[in-house]
C-alpha positions as CSV (number, residue, x, y, z in Angstrom):
1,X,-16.4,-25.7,-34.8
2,X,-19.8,-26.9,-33.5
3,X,-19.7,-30.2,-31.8
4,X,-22.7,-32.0,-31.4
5,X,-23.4,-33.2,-27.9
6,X,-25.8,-36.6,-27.5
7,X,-26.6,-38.9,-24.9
8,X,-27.0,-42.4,-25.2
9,X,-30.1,-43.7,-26.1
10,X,-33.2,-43.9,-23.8
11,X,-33.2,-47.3,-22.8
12,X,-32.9,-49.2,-19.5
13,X,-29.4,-49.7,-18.4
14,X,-29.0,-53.2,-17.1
15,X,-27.5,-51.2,-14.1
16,X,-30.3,-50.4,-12.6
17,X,-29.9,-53.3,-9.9
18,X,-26.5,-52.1,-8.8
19,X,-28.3,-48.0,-8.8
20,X,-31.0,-49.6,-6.4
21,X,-28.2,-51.2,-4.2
22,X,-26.2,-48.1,-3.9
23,X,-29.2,-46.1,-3.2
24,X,-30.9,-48.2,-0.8
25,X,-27.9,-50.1,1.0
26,X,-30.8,-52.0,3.3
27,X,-32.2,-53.9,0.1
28,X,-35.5,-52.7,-1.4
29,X,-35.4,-55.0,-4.2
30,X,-39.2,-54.1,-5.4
31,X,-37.3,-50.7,-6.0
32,X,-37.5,-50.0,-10.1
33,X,-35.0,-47.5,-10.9
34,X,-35.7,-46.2,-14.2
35,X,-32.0,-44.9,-15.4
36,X,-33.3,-43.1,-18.8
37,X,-35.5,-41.0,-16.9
38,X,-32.9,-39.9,-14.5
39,X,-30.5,-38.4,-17.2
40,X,-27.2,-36.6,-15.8
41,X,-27.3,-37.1,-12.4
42,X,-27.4,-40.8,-13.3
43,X,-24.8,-41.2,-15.5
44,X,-22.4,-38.9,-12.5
45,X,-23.6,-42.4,-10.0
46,X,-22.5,-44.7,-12.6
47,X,-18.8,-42.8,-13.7
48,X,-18.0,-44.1,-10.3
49,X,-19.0,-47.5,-10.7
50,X,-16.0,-49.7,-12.2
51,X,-18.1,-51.7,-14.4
52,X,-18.1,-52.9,-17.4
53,X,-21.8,-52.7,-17.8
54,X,-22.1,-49.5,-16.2
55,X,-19.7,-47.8,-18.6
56,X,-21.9,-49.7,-21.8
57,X,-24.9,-47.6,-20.4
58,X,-22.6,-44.7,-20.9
59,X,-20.7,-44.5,-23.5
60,X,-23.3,-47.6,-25.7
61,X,-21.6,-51.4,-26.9
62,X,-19.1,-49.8,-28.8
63,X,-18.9,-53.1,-30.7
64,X,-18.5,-51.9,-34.7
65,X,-16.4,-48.1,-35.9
66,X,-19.1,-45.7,-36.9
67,X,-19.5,-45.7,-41.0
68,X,-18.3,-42.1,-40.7
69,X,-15.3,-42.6,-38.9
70,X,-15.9,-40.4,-36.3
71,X,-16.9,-41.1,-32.4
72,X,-18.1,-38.6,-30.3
73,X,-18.2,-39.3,-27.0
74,X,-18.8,-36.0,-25.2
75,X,-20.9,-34.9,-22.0
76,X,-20.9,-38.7,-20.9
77,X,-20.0,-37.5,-17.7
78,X,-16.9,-40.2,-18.2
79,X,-13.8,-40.4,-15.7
80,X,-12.1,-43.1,-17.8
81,X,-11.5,-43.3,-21.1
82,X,-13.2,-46.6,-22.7
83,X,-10.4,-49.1,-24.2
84,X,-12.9,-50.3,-26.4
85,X,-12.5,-47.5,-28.8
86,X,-8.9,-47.9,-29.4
87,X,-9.6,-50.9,-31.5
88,X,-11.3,-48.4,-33.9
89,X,-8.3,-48.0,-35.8
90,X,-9.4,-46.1,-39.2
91,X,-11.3,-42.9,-36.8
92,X,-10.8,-39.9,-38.2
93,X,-12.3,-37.6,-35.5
94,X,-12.6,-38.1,-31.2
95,X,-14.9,-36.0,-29.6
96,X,-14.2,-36.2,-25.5
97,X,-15.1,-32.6,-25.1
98,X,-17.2,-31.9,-21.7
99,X,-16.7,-35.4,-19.3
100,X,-14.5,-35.6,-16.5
101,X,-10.9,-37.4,-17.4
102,X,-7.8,-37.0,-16.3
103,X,-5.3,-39.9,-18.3
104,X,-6.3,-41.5,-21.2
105,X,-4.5,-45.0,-21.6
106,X,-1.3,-46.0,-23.8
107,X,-3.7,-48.0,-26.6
108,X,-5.0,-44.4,-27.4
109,X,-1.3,-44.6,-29.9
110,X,-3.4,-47.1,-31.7
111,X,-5.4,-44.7,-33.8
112,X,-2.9,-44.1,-36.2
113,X,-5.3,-42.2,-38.5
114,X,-7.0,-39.9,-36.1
115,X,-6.9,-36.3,-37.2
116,X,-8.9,-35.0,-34.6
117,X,-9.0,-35.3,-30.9
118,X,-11.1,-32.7,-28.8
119,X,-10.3,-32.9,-24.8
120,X,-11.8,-29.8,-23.8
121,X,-13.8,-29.5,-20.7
122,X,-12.0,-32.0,-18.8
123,X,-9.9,-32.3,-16.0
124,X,-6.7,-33.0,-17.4
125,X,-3.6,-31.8,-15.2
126,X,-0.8,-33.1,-17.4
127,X,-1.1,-33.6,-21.4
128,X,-2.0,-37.5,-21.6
129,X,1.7,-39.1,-23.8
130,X,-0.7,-41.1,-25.7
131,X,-1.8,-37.8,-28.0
132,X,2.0,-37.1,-29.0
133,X,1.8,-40.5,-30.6
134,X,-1.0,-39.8,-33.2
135,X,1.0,-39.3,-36.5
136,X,-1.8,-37.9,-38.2
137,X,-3.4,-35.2,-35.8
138,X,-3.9,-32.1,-36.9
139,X,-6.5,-30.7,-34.9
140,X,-6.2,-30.7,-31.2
141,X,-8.3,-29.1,-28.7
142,X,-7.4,-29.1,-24.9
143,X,-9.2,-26.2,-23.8
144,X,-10.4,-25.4,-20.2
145,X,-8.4,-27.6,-18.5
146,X,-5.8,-27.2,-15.2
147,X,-2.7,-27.4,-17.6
148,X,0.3,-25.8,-16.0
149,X,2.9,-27.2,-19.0
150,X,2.8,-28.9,-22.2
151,X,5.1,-32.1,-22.6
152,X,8.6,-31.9,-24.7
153,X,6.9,-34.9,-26.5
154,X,4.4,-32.6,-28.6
155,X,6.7,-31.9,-31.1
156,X,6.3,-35.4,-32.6
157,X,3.1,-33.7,-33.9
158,X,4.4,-32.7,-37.0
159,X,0.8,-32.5,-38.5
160,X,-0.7,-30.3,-36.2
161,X,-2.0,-27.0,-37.5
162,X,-4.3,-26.0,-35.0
163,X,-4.4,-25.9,-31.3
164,X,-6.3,-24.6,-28.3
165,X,-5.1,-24.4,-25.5
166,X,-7.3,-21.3,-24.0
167,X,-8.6,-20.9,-20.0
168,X,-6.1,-23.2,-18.4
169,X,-3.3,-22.3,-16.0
170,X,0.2,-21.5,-18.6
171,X,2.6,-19.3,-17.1
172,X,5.1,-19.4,-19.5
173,X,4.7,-19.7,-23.2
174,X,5.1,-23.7,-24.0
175,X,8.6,-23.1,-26.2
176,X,7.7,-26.8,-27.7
177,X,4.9,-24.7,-29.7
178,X,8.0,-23.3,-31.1
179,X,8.5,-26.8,-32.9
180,X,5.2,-27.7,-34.8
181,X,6.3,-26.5,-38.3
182,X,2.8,-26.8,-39.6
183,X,0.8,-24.4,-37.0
184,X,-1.6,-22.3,-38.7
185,X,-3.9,-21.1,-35.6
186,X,-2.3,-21.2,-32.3
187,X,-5.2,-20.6,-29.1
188,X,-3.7,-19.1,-25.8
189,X,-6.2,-17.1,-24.5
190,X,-7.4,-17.1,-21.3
191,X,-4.1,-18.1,-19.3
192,X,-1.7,-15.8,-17.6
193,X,1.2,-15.6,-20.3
194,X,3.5,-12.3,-19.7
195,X,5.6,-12.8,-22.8
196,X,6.0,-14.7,-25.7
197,X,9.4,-16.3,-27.1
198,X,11.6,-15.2,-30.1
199,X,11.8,-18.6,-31.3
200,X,7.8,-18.3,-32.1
201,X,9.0,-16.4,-35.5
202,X,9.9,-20.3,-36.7
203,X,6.5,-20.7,-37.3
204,X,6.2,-19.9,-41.0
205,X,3.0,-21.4,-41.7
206,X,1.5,-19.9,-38.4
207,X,-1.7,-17.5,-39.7
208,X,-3.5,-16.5,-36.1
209,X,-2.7,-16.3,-32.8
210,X,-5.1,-15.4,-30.0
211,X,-3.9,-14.5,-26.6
212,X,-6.9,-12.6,-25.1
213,X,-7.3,-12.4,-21.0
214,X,-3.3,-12.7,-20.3
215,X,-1.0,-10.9,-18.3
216,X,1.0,-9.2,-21.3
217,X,2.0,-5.6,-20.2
218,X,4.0,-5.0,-23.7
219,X,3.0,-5.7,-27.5
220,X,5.4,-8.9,-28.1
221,X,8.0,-7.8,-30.4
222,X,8.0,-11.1,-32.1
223,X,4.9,-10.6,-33.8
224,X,6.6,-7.7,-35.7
225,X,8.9,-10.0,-37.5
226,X,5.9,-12.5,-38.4
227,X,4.3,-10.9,-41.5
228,X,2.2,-13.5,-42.5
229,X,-0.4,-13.5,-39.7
230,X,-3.9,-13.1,-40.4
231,X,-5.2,-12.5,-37.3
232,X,-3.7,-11.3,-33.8
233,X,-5.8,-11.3,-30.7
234,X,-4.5,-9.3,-28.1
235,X,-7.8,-8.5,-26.4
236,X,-8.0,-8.4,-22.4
237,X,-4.3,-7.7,-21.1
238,X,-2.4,-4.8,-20.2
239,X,-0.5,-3.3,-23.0
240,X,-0.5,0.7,-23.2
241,X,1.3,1.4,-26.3
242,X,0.7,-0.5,-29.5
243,X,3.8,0.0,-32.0
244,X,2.9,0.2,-35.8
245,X,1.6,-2.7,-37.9
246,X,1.7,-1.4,-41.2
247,X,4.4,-3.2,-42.5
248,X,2.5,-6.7,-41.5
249,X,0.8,-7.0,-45.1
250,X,-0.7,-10.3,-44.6
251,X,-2.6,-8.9,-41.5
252,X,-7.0,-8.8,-41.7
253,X,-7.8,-8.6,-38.1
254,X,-6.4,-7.0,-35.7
255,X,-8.1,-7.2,-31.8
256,X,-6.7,-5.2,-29.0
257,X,-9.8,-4.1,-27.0
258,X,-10.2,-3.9,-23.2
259,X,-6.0,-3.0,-22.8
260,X,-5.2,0.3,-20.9
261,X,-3.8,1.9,-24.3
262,X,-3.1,5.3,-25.1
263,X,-3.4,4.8,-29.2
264,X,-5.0,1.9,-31.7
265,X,-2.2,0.2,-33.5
266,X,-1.5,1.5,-36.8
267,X,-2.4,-1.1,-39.5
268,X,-2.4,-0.8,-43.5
269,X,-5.2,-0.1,-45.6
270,X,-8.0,-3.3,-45.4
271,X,-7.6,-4.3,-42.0
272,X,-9.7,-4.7,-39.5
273,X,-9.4,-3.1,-35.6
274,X,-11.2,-4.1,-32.8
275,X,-11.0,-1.8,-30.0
276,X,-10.9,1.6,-29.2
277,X,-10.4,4.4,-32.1
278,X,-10.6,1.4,-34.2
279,X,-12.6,3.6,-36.5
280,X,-10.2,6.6,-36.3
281,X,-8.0,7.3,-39.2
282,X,-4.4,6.8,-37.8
283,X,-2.5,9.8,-38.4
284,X,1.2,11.5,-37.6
285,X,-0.3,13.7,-35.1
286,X,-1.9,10.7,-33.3
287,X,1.5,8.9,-32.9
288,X,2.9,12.1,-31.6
289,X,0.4,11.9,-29.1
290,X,0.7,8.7,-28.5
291,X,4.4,9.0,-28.3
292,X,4.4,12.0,-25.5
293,X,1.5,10.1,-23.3
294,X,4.6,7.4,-23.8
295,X,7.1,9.7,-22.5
296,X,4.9,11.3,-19.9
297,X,4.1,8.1,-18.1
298,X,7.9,6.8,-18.3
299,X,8.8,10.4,-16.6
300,X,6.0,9.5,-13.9
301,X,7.6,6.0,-13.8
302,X,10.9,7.7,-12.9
303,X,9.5,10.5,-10.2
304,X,8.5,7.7,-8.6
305,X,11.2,5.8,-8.2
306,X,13.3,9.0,-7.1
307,X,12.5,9.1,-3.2
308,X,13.4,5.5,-2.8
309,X,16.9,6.4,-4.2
310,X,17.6,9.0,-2.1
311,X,16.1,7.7,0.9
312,X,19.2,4.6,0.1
313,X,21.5,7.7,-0.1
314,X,20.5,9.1,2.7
């Protein structure tokens, strides 16, 4: 999805007087401070600035809803979320991407039509409640953020069908996932996820799911039983041995590059690999192969682990 990114419109920002105070704390008021011309590094002086005319010069008067029902708001270098724009109750679409907030405020419930909301490139620690009450949502992007958890509360999005949630800091798989009925294209990449949940097969309706650039050592067996995905994205983690995907008909796409793997996963007739031998034709002898570099490392596994038992014996 391209999102496009604007700043406000090259005018003077009645601000300029508080600028030149905060600039020149002994009082130069000759000083013209010319806030159009100074573009980013102005608008960082005036997030900090707890003023209602200061946040008109970034974010504009916000006085009537756009005729297209959608606000976009992003790389306006905001740190609070402008209250103004709750009162816009028929938006369809929020654009936040790229500013600097970490909350956004309860009267965010009150745009009951919003479908979607795009907080990526924030700083967001903790998934603001005020999103789990948007009935309508469907699209949510929370990218490239510090989230360590997702609340119990996201479930009330029963709308939602996509979500991205890559480059932030998950441990565990967010089992509330497991309760969004209407998930078609789930987004974990980029966090450090070492397995994923049985209860992710509820998700009938789910079509892709990426998880490049984690921590997953094994293929997750769960994915096996899903056999309407599209689309799996395995790329960048640390599987060795792909089991077979024939049976998943429903699968186009299949992306497993940059993983220490001793075969390609073998997929049905159509699809799509990405990675290495993704252009072989997978055969019986290359299983056996596969299977004995298997074996051969799990015997390697087990020498290893023989001196330490003795050494207890001993």
């Amino acid at each position: 999805m391209a999102i496009a990114f604007h700043s406000p419109p090259p005018t003077q920002s009645p601000c300029s007087p508080i600028i030149a105070d905060s600039l020149f704390p002994g009082g130069r008021g000759t000083v013209d401070v010319t806030l159009s011309n100074m573009g980013n590094s102005v608008r960082g002086i005036l997030a900090f600035i707890p003023s209602e005319r200061c946040q008109r010069y970034l974010v504009g008067d916000l006085k009537e809803m756009p005729l297209d029902r959608i606000l976009d708001l992003s790389n306006c270098q905001l740190r609070r979320f402008p209250v103004a724009a709750c009162a816009f109750s028929e938006l369809i679409r929020l654009y936040l991407s790229d500013n600097r907030l970490r909350s956004l405020p309860p009267e965010l419930c009150g745009l009951r039509q919003l479908q979607l909301l795009a907080l990526d490139f924030n700083c967001l620690e903790e998934l603001p409640l005020a999103v789990c009450g948007l009935p309508q949502l469907n699209t949510l992007y929370l990218g490239s953020n510090r989230l360590q958890r997702l609340p119990r509360e996201l479930s009330q999005l029963k709308e939602l069908r996509t979500l991205w949630v890559e480059a932030n800091c998950l441990c565990e798989f967010p089992r509330v996932l497991c309760e969004l009925p209407n998930l078609r294209a789930l987004h974990l990449g980029y966090n450090q996820l070492r397995s994923l949940p049985r209860e992710l097969a509820q998700l009938g309706e789910l079509r892709s799911i990426w998880l490049a650039g984690n921590l997953l050592a094994e293929f997750p067996q769960v994915l096996l039983d899903m056999h309407l995905l599209d689309v799996i994205d395995v790329d960048r983690n640390r599987i060795r041995l792909f089991p077979s995907l024939v049976h998943l008909r429903g699968l186009k796409l299949v992306i497993y590059d940059h993983n220490p793997c001793v075969n390609a996963p073998a997929v049905a007739e159509g699809v799509r690999r990405v990675g290495r031998w993704a252009d072989c034709a997978y055969d019986e002898e290359e299983e056996e192969a596969a299977a004995a570099a298997a074996a051969a490392a799990a015997e390697d596994e087990a020498g290893q682990e023989v001196p330490g038992e003795m050494g207890e014996a001993e």
